[in-house]
N, CA, C and O atoms as a DFTB+ gen file, in Angstrom:
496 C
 N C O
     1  1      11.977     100.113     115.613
     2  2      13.072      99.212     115.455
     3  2      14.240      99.763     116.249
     4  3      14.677     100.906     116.120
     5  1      14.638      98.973     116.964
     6  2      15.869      99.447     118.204
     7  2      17.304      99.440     116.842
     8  3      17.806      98.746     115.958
     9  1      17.379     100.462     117.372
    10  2      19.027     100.791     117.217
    11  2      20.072     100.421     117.373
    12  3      20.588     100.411     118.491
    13  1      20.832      99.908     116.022
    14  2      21.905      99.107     116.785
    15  2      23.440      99.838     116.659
    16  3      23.797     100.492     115.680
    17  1      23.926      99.685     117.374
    18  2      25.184     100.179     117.344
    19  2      25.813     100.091     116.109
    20  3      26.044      98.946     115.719
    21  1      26.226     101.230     115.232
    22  2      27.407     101.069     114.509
    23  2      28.521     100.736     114.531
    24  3      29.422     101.289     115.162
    25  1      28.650      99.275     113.472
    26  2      30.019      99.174     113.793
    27  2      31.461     100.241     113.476
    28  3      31.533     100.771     112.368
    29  1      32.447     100.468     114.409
    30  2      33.063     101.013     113.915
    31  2      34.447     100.348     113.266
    32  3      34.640      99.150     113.477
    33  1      35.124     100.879     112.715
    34  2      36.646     100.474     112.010
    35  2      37.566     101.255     112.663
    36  3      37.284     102.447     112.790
    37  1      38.690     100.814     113.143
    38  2      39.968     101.571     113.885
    39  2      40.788     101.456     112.444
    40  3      40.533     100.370     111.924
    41  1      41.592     102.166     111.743
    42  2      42.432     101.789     110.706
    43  2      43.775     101.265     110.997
    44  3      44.514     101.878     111.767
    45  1      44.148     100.137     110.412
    46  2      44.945      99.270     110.552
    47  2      46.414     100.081     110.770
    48  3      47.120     100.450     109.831
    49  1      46.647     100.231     111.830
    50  2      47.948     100.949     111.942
    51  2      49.068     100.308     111.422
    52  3      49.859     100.657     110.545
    53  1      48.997      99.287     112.132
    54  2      50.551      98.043     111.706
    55  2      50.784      98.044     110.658
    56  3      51.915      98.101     110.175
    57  1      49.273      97.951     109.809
    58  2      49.751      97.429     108.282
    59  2      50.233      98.970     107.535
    60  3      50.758      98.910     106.423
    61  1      50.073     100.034     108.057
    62  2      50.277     100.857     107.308
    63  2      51.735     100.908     107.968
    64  3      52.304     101.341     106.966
    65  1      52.555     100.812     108.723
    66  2      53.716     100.847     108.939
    67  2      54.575     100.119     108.613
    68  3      55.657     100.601     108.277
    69  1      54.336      98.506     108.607
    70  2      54.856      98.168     108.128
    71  2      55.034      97.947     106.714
    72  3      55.886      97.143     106.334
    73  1      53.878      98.964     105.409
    74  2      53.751      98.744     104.228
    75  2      55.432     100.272     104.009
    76  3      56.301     100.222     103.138
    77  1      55.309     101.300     105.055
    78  2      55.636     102.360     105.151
    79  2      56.851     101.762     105.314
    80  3      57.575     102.015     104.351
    81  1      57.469     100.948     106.284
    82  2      58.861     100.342     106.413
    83  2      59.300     100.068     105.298
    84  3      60.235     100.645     104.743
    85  1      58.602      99.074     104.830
    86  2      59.124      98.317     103.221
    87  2      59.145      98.703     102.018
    88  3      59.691      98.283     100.998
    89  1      58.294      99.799     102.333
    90  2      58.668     101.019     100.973
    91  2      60.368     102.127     101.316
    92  3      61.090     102.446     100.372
    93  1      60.674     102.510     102.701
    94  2      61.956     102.931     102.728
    95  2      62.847     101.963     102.587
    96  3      63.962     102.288     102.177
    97  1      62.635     100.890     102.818
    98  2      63.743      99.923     102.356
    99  2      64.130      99.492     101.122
   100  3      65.153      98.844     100.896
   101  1      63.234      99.883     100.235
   102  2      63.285      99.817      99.139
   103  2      63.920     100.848      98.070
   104  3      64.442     100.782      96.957
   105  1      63.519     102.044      99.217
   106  2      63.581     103.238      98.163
   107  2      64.705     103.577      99.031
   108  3      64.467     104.783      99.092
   109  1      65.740     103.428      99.744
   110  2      66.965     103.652     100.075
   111  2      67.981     103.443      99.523
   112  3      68.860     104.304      99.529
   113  1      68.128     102.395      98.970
   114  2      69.589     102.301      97.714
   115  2      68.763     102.987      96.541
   116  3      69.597     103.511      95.803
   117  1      67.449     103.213      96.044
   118  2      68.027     104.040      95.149
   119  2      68.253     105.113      95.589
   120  3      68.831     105.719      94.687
   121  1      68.093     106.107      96.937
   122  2      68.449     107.213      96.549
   123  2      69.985     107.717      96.503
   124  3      70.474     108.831      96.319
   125  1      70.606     106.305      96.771
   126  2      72.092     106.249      97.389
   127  2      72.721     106.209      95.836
   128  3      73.823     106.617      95.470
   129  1      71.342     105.397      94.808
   130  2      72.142     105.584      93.116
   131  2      71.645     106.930      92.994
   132  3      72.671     107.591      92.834
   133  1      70.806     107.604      92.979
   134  2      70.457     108.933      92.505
   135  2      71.601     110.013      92.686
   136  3      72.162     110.638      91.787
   137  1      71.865     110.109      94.318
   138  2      72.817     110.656      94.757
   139  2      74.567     110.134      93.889
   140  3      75.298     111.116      93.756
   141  1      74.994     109.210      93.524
   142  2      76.109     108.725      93.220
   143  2      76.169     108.963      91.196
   144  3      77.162     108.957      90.469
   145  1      74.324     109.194      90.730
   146  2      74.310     109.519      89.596
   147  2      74.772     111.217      89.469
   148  3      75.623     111.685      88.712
   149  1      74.005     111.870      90.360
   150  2      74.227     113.102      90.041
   151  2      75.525     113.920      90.660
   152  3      75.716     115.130      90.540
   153  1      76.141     113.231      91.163
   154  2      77.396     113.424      91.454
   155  2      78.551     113.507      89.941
   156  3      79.404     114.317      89.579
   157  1      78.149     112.536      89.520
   158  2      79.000     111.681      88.550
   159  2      78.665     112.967      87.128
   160  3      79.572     113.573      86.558
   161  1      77.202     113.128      86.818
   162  2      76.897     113.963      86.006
   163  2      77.662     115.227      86.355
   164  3      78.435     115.684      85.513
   165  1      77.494     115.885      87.641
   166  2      77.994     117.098      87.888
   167  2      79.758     117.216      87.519
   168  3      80.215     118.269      87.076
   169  1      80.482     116.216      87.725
   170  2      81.520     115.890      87.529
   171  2      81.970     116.054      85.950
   172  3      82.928     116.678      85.493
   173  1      80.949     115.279      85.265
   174  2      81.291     115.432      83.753
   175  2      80.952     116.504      82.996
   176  3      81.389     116.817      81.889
   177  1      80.051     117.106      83.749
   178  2      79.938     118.977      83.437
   179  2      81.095     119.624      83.596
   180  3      81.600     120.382      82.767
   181  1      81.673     119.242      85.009
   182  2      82.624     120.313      85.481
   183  2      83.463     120.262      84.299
   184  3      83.630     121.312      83.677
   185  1      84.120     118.986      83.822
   186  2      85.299     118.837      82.882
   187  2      85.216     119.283      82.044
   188  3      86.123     119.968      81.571
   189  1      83.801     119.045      81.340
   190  2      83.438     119.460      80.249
   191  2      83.650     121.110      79.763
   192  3      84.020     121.611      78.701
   193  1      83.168     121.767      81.263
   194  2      82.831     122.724      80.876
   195  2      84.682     123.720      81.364
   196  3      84.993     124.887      81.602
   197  1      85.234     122.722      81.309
   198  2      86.657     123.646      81.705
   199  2      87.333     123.919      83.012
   200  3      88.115     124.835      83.268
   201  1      86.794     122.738      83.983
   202  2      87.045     123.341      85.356
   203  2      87.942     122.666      85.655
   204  3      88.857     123.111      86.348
   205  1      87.924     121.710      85.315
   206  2      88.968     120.217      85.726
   207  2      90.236     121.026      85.034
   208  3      90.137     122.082      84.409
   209  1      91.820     120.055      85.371
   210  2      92.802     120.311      84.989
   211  2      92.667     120.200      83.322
   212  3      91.765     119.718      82.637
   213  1      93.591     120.670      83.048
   214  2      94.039     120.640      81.440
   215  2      94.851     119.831      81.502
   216  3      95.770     119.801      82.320
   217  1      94.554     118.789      80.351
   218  2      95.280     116.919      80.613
   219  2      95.933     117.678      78.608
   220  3      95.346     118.488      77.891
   221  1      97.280     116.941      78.358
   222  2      97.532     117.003      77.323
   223  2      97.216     115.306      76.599
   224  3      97.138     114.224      77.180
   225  1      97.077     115.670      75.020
   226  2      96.148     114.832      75.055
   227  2      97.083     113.636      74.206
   228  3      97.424     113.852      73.043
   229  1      97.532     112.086      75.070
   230  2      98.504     111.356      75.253
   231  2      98.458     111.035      73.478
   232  3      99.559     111.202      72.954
   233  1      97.579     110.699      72.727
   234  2      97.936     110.465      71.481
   235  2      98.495     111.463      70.729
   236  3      99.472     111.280      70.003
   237  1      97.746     112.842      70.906
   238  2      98.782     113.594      70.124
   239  2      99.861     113.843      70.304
   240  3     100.489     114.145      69.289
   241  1     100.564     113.848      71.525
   242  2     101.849     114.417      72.130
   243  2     102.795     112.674      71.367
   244  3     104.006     112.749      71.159
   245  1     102.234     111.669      71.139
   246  2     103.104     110.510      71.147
   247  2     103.492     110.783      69.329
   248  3     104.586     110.643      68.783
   249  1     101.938     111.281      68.598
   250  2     102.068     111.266      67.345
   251  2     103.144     112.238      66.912
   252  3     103.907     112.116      65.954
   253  1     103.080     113.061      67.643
   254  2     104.052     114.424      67.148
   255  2     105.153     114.305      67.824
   256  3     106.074     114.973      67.352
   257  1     105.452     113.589      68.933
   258  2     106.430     113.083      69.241
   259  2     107.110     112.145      67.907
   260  3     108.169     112.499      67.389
   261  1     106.551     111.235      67.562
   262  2     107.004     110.317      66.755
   263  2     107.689     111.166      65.806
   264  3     108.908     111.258      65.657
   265  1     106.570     111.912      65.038
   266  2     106.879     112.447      63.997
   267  2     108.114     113.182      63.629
   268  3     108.606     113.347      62.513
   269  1     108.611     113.683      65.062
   270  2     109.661     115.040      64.999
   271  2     111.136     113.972      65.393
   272  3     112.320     114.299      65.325
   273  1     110.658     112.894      65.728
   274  2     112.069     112.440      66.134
   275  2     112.380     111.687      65.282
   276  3     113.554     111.315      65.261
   277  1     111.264     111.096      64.082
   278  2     111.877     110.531      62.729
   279  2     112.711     111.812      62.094
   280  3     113.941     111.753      62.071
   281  1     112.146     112.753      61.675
   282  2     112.458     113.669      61.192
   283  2     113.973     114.305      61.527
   284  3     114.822     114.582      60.680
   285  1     114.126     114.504      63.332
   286  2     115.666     114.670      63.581
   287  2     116.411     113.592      63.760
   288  3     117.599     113.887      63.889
   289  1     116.113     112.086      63.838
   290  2     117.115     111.596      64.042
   291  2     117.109     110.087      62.941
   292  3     117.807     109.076      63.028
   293  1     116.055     110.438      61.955
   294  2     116.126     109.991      60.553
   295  2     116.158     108.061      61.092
   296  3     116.989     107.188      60.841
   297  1     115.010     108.022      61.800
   298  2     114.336     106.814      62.330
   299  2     113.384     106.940      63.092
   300  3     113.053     107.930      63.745
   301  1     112.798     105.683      63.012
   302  2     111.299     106.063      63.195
   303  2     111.393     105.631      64.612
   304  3     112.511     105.369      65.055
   305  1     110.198     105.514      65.485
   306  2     109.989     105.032      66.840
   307  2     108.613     105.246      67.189
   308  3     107.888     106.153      66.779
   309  1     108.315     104.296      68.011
   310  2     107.441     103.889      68.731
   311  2     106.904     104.750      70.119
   312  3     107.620     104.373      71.046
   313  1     106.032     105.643      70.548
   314  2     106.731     106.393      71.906
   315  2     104.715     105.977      72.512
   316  3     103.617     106.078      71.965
   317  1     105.181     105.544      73.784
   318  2     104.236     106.015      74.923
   319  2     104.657     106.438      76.006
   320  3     105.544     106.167      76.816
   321  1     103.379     107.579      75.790
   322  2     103.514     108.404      77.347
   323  2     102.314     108.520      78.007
   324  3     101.231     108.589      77.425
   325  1     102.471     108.547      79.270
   326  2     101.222     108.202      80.158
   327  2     100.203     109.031      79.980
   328  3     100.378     110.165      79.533
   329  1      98.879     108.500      80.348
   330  2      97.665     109.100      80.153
   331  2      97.752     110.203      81.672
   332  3      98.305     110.110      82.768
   333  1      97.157     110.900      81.208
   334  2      96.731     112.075      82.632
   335  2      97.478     113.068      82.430
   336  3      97.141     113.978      83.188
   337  1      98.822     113.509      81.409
   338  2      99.381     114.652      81.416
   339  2      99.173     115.546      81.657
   340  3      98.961     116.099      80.578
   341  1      98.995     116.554      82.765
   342  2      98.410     117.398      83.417
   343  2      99.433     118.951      82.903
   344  3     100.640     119.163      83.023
   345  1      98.623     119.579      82.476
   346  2      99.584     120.717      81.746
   347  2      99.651     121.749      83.098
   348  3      98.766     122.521      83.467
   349  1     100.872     121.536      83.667
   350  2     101.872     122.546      84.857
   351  2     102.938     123.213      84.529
   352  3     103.944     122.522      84.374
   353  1     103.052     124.433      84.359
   354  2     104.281     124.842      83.853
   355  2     105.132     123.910      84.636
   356  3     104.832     123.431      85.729
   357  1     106.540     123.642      83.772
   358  2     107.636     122.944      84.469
   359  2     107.192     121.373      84.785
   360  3     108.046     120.646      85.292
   361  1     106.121     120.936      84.549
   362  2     106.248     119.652      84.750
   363  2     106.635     118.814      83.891
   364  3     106.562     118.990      82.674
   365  1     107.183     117.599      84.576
   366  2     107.995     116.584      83.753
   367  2     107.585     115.206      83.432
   368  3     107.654     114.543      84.467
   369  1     107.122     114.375      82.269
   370  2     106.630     113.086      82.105
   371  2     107.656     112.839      81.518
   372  3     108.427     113.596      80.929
   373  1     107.702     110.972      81.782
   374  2     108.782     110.207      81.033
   375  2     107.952     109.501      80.213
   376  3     107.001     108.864      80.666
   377  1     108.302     109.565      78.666
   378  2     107.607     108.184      77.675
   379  2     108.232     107.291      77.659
   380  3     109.433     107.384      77.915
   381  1     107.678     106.161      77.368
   382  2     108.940     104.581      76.772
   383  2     108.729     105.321      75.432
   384  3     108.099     106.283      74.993
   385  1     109.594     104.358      75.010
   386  2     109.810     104.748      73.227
   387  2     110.605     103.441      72.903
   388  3     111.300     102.780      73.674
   389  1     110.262     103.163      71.200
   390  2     111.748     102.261      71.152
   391  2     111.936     102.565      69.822
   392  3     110.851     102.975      69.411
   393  1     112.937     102.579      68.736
   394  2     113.072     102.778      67.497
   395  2     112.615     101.364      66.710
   396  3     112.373     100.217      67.085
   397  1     112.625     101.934      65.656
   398  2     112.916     100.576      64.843
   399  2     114.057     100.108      64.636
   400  3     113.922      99.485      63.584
   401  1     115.010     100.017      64.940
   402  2     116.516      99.834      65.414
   403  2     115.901      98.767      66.714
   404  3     116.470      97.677      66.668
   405  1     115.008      98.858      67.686
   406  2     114.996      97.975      68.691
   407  2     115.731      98.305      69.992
   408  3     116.123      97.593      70.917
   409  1     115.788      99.634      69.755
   410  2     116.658     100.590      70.989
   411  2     115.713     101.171      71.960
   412  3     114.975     102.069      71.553
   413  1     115.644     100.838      73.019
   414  2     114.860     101.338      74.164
   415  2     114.851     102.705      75.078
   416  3     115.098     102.867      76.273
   417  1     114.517     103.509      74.169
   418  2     114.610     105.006      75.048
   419  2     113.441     105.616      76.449
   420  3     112.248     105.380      76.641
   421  1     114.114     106.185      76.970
   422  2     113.079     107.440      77.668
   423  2     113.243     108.814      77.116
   424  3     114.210     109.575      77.059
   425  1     111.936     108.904      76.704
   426  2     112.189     110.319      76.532
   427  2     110.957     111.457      77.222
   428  3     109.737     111.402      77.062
   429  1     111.836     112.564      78.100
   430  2     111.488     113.183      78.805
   431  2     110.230     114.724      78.219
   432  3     110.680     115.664      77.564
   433  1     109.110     114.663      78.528
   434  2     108.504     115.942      78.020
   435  2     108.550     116.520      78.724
   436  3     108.608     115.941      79.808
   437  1     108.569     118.132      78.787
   438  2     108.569     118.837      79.660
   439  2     107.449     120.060      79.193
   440  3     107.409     120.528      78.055
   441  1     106.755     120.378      80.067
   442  2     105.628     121.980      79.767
   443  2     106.002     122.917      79.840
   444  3     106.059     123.349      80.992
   445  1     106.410     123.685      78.908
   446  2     106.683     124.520      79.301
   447  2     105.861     125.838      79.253
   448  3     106.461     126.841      79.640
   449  1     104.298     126.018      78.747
   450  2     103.510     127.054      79.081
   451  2     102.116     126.306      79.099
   452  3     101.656     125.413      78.388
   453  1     101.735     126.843      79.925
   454  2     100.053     126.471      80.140
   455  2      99.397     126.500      79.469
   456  3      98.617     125.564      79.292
   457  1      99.389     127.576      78.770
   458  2      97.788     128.849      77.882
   459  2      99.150     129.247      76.711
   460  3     100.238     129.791      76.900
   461  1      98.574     128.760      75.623
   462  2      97.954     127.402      75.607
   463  2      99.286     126.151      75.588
   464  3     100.432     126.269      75.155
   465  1      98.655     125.034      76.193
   466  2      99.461     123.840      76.073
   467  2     100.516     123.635      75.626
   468  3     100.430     122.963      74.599
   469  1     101.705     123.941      75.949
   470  2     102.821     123.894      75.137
   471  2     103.728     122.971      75.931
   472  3     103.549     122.835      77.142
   473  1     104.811     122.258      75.209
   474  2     105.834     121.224      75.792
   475  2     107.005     121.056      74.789
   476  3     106.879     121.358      73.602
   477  1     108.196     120.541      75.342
   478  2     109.056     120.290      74.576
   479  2     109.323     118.816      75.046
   480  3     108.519     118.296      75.820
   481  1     110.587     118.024      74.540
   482  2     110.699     116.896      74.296
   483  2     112.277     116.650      74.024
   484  3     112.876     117.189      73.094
   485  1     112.936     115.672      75.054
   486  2     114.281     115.296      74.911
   487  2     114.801     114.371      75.103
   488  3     114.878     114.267      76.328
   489  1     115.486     113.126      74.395
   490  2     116.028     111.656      74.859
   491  2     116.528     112.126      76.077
   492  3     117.223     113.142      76.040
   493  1     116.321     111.609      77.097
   494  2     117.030     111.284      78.367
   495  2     118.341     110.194      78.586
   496  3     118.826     110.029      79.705
């Protein structure tokens, strides 16, 4: 019985390239979220773990604000001060405030030690 040629198979190049294209196109934004996740994680370590600035922390400074200026000036008030207080020696934030009187103050905090967190506090 004569011999017949085997057929042979060339493997489909195209299709493997273009299966190879459409898999990086795919898998390119995520690695652009992977990258933008572990950024974000590393970030909330850093803070966490003490690296970031020392922010004073805006509710307590308003509560104890409140508290001390009923106390000296025998009325109560209302005080916000901005979020992000960054504890710098010598630095200066302004709060709104208003009494219950309906009187519209600023009042000025000032840091005066770093370690640990310390500030004082004065109507402007």
């Amino acid at each position: 019985m004569p011999r017949q040629p085997a057929e042979t198979s060339e493997p489909d190049h195209a299709g493997a390239t273009a299966e190879s294209g459409t898999r990086r196109r795919i898998l390119r934004p995520l690695y652009g979220w992977l990258v933008l996740a572990a950024v974000l994680v590393a970030l909330a370590v850093a803070r966490w773990a003490g690296l970031g600035p020392t922010l004073l922390d805006d509710g307590q400074v308003q509560s104890d604000i409140a508290e001390q200026f009923e106390q000296r000036y025998d009325v109560g008030v209302d005080v916000d001060c901005p979020r992000g207080m960054q504890v710098s020696e010598g630095r200066e934030y302004d709060c709104d405030a208003e009494t219950d009187d309906n009187e519209d103050l600023t009042l000025v905090v000032t840091i005066t030690d770093e370690d640990p967190a310390a500030y004082t506090w004065d109507v402007d």
